[in-house]
NULO-38886 format. One record per residue: y, x, z of N, C-alpha, C, O in turn; residue number from 1. Coordinates in steps of 0.05 Angstrom, whole numbers, always signed. Layout:
residues N
{{Y; X; Z}; {Y; X; Z}; {Y; X; Z}; {Y; X; Z}; NUM}
...
END
This chain:
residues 170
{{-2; +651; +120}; {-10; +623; +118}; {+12; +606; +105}; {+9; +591; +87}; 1}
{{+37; +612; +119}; {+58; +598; +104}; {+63; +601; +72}; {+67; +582; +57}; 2}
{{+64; +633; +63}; {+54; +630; +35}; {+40; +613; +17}; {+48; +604; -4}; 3}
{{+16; +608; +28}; {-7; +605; +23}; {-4; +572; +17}; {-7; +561; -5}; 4}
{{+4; +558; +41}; {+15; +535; +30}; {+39; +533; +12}; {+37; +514; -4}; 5}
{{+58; +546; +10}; {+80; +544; -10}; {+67; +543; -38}; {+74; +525; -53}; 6}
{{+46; +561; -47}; {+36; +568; -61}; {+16; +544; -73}; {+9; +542; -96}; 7}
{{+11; +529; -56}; {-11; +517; -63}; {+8; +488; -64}; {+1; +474; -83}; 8}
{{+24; +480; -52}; {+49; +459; -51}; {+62; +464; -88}; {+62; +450; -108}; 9}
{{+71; +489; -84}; {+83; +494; -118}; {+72; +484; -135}; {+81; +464; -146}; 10}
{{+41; +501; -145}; {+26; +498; -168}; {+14; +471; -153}; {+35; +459; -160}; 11}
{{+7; +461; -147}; {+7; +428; -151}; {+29; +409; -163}; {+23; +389; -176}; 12}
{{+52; +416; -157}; {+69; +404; -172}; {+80; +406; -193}; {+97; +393; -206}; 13}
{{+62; +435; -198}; {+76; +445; -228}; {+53; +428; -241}; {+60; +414; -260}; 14}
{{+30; +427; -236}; {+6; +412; -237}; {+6; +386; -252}; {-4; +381; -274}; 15}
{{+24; +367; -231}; {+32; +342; -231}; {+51; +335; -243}; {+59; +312; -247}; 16}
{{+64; +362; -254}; {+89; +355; -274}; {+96; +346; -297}; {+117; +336; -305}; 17}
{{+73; +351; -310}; {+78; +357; -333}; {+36; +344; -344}; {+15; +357; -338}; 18}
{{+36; +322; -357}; {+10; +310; -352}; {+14; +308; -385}; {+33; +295; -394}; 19}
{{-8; +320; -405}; {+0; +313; -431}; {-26; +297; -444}; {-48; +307; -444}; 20}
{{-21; +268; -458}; {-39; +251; -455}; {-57; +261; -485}; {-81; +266; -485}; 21}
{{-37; +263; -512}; {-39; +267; -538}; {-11; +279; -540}; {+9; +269; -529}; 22}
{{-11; +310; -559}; {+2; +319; -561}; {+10; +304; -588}; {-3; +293; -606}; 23}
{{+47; +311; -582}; {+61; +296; -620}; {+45; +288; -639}; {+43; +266; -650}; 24}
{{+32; +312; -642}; {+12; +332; -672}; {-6; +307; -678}; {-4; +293; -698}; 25}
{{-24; +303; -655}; {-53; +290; -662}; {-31; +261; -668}; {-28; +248; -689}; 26}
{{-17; +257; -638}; {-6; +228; -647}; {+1; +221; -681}; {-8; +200; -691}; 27}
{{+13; +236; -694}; {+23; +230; -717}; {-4; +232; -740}; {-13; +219; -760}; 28}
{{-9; +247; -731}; {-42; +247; -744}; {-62; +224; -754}; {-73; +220; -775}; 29}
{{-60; +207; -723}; {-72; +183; -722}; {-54; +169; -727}; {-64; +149; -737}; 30}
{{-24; +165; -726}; {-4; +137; -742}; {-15; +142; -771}; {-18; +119; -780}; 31}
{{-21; +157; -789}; {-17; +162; -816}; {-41; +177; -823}; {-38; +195; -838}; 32}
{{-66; +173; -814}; {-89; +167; -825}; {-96; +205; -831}; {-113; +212; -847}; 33}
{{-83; +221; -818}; {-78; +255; -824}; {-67; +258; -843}; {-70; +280; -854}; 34}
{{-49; +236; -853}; {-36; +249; -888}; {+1; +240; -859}; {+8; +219; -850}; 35}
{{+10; +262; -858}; {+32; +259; -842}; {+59; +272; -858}; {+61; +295; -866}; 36}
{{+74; +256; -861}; {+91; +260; -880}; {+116; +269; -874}; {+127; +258; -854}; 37}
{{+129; +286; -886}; {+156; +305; -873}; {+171; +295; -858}; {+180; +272; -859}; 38}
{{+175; +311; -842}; {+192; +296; -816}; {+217; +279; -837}; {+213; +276; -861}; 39}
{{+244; +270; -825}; {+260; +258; -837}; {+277; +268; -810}; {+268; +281; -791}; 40}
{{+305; +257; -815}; {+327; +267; -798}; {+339; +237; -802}; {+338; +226; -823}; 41}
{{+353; +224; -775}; {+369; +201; -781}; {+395; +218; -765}; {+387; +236; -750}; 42}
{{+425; +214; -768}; {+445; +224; -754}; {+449; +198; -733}; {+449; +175; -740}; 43}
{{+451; +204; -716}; {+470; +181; -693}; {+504; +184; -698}; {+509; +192; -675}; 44}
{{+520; +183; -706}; {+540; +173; -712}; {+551; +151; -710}; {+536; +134; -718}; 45}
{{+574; +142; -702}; {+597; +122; -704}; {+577; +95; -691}; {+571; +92; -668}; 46}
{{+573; +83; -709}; {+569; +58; -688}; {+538; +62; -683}; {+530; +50; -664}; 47}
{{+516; +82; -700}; {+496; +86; -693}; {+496; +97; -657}; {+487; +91; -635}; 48}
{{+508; +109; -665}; {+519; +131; -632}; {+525; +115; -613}; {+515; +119; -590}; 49}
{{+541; +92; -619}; {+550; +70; -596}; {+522; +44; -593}; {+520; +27; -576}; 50}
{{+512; +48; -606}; {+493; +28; -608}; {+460; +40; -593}; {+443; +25; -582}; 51}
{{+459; +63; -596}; {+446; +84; -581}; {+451; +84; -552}; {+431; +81; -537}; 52}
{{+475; +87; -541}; {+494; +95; -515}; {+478; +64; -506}; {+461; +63; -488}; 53}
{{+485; +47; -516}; {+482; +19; -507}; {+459; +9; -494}; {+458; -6; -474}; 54}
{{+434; +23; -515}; {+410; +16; -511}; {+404; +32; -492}; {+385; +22; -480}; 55}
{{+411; +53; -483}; {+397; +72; -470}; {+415; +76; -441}; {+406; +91; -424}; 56}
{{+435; +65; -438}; {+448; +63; -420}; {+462; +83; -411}; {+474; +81; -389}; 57}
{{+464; +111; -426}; {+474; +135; -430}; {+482; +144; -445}; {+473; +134; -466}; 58}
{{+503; +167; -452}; {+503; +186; -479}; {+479; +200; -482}; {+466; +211; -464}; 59}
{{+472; +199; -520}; {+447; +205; -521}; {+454; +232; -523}; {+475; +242; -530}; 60}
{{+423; +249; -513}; {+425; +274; -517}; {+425; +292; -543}; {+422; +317; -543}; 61}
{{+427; +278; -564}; {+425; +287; -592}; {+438; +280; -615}; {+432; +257; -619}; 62}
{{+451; +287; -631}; {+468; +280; -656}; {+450; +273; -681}; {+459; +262; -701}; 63}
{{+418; +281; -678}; {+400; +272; -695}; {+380; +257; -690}; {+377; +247; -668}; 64}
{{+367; +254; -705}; {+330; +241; -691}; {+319; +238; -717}; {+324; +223; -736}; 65}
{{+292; +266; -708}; {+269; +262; -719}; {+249; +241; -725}; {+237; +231; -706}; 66}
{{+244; +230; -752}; {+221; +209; -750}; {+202; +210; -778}; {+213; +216; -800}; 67}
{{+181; +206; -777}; {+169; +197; -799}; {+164; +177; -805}; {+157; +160; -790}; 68}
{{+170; +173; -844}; {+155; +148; -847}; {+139; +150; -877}; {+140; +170; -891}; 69}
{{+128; +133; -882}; {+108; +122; -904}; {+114; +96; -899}; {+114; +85; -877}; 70}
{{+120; +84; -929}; {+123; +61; -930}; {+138; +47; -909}; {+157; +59; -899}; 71}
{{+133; +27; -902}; {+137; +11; -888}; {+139; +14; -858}; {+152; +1; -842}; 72}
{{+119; +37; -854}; {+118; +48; -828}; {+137; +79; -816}; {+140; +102; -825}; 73}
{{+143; +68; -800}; {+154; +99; -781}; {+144; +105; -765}; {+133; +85; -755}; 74}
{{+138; +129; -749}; {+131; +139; -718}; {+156; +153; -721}; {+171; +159; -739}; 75}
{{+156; +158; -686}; {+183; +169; -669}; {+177; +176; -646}; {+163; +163; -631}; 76}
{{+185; +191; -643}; {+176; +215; -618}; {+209; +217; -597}; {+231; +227; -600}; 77}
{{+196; +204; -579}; {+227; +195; -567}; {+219; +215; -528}; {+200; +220; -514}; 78}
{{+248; +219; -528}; {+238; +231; -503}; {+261; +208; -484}; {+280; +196; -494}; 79}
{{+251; +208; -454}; {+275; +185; -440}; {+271; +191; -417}; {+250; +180; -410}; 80}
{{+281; +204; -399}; {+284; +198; -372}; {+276; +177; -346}; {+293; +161; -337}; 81}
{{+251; +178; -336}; {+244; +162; -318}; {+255; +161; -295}; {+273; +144; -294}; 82}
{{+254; +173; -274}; {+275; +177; -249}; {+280; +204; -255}; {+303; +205; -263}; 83}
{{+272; +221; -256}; {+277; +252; -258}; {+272; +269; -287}; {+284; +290; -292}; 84}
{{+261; +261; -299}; {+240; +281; -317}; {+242; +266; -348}; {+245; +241; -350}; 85}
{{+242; +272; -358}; {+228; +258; -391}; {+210; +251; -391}; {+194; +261; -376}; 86}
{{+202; +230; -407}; {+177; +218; -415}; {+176; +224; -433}; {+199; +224; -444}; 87}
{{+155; +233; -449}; {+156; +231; -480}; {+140; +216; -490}; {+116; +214; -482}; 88}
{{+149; +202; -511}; {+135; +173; -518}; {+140; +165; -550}; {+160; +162; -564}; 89}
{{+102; +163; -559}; {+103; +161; -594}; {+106; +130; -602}; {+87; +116; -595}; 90}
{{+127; +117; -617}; {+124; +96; -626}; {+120; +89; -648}; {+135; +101; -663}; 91}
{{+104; +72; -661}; {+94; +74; -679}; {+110; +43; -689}; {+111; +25; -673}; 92}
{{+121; +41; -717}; {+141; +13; -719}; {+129; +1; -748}; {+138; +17; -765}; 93}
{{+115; -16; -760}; {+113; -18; -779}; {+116; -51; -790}; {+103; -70; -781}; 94}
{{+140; -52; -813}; {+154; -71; -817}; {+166; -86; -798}; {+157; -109; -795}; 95}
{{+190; -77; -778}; {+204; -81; -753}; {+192; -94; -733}; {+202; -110; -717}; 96}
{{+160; -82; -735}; {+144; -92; -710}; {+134; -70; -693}; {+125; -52; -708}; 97}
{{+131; -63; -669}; {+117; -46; -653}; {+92; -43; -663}; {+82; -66; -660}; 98}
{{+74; -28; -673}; {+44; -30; -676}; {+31; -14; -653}; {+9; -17; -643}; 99}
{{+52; +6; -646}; {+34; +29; -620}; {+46; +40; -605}; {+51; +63; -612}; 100}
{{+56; +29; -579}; {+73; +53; -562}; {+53; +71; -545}; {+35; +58; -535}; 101}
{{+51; +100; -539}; {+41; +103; -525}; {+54; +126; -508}; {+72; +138; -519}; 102}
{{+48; +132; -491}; {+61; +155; -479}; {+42; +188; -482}; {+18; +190; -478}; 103}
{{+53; +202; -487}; {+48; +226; -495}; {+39; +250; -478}; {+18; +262; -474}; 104}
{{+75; +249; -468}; {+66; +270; -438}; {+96; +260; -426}; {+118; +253; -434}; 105}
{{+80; +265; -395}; {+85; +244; -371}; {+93; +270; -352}; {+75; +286; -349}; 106}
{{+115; +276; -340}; {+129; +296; -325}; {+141; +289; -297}; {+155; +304; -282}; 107}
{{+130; +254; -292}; {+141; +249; -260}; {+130; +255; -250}; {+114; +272; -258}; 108}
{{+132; +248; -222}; {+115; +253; -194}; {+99; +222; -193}; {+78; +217; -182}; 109}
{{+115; +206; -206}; {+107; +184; -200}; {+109; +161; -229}; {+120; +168; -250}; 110}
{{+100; +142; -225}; {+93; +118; -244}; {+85; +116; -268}; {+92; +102; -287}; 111}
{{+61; +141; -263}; {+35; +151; -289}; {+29; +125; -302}; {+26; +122; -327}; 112}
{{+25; +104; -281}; {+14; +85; -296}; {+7; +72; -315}; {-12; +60; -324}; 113}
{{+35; +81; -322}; {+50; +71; -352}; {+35; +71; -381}; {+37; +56; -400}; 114}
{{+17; +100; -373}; {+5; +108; -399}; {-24; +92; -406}; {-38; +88; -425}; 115}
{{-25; +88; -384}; {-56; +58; -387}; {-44; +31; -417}; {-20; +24; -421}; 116}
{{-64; +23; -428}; {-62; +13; -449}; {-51; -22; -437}; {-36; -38; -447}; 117}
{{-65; -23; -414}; {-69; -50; -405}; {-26; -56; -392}; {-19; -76; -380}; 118}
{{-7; -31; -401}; {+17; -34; -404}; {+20; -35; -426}; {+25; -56; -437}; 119}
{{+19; -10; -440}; {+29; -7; -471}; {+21; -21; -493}; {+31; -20; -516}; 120}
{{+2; -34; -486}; {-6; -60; -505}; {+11; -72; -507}; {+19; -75; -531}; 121}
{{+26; -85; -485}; {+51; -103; -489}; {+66; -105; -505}; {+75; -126; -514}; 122}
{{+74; -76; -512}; {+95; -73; -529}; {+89; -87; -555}; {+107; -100; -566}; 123}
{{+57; -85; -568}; {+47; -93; -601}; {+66; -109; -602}; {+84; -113; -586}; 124}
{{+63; -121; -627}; {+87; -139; -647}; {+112; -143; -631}; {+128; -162; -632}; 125}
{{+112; -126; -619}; {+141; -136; -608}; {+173; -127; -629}; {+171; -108; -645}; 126}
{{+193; -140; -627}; {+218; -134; -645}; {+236; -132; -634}; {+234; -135; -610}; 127}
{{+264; -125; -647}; {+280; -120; -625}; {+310; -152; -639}; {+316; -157; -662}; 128}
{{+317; -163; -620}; {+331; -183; -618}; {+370; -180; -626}; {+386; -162; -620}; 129}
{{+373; -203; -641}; {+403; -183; -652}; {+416; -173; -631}; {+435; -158; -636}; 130}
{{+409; -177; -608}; {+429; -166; -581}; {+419; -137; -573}; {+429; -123; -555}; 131}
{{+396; -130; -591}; {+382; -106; -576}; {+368; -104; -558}; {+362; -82; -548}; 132}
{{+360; -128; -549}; {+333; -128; -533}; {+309; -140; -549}; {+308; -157; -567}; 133}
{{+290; -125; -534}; {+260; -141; -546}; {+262; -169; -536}; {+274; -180; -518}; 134}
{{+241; -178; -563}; {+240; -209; -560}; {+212; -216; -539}; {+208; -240; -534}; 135}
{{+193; -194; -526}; {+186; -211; -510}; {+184; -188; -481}; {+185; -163; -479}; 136}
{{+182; -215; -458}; {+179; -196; -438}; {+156; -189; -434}; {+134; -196; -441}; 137}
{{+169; -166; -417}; {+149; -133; -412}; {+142; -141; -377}; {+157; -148; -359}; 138}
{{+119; -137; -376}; {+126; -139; -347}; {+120; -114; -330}; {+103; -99; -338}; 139}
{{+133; -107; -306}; {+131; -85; -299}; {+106; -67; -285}; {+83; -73; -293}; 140}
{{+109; -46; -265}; {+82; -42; -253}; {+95; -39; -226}; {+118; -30; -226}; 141}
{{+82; -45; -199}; {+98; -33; -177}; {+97; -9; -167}; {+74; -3; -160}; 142}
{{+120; +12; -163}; {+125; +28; -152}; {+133; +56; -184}; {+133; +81; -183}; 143}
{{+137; +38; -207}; {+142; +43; -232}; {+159; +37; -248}; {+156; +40; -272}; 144}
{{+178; +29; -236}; {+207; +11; -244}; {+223; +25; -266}; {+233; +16; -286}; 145}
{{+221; +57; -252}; {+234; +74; -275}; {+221; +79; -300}; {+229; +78; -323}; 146}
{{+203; +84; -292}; {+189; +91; -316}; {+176; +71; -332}; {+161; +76; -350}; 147}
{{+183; +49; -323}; {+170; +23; -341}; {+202; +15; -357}; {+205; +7; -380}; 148}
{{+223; +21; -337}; {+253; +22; -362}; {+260; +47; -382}; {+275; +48; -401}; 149}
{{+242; +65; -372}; {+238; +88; -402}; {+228; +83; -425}; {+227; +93; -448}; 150}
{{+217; +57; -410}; {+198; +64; -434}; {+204; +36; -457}; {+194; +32; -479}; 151}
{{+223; +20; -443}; {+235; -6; -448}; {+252; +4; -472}; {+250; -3; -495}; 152}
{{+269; +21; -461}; {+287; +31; -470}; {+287; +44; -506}; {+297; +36; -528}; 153}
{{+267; +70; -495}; {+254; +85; -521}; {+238; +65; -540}; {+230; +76; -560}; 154}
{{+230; +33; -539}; {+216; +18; -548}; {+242; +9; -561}; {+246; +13; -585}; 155}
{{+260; -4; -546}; {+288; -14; -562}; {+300; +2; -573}; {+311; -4; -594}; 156}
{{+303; +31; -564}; {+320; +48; -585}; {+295; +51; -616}; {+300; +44; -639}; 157}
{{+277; +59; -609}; {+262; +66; -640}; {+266; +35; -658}; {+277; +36; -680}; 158}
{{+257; +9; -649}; {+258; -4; -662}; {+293; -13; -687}; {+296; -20; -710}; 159}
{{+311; -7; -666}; {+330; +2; -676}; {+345; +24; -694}; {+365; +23; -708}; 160}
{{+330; +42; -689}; {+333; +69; -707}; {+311; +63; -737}; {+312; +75; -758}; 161}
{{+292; +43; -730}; {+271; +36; -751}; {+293; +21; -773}; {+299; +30; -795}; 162}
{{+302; +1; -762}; {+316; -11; -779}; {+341; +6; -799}; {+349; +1; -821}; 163}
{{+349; +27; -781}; {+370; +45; -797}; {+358; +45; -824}; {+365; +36; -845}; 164}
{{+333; +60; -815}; {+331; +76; -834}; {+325; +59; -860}; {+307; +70; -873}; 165}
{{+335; +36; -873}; {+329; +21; -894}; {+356; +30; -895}; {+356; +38; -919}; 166}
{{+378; +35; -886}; {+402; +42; -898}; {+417; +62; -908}; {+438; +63; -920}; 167}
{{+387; +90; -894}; {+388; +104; -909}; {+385; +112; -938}; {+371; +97; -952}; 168}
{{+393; +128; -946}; {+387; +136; -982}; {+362; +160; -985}; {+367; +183; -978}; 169}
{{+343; +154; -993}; {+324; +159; -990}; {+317; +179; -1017}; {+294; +190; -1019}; 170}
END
């Protein structure tokens, strides 16, 4: 019997772990109409790197970051830490405005919420402020604190990594 519950305790949480809403694939699919255009590489370096650390309130886990764009537009596939776990979260930025955050796949135990539209709407036209915060407020959900600052966060870092990329050489 004690098995039996371990067993059934486990695979529920392996269950609950890992919740995938739209994988990358389709996401990018639908930013860019199915014409999805080669990934791109931005480096985090020097003040990118410090400006990264800043927004995210950590050292980032990566020396690069994947993104696509067409024109005017980018998506970004950002992963961020809610209390425990990654979120992974597609942002969609076109001409230094949010057009689409949404969450991807969701790996807490807790503050799923997030992925409901009636949050991630918020984000639309939103920009990011010379200080690095968005210009408007987000408001939270309760008992989702973390994961409503993951997703704060990955919203301020892409919009910032959006802007790089005009300084890249293309």
């Amino acid at each position: 019997m004690t098995l039996f519950l371990f067993l059934t305790f486990f695979i529920s949480n392996v269950v609950v772990a890992q919740e995938v809403y739209q994988t990358p694939e389709d996401f990018l699919k639908e930013a860019f109409q199915n014409t999805v255009p080669e990934p791109r590489l931005l480096w985090l370096t020097g003040e990118r790197q410090k400006v990264a650390e800043q927004i995210l309130g950590h050292k980032s886990t990566s020396l690069r970051i994947r993104y696509w764009k067409m024109g005017e537009k980018s998506a970004w596939i950002l992963d961020e830490v809610g209390k425990d776990e990654p979120i992974t979260t597609g942002v969609i930025i076109n001409q230094d405005k949010i057009e689409q955050l949404k969450v991807l796949i969701f790996r807490e135990s807790r503050g799923w919420e997030i992925k409901y539209p009636f949050f991630t709407d918020q984000f639309k036209e939103t920009q990011l402020k010379a200080d690095f915060n968005l210009n408007k407020t987000i408001d939270g959900i309760s008992g989702a604190t973390l994961s409503v600052k993951a997703l704060q966060k990955v919203a301020r870092l892409a919009l910032y990594l959006h802007q790089q990329t005009a300084l890249e050489k293309l």
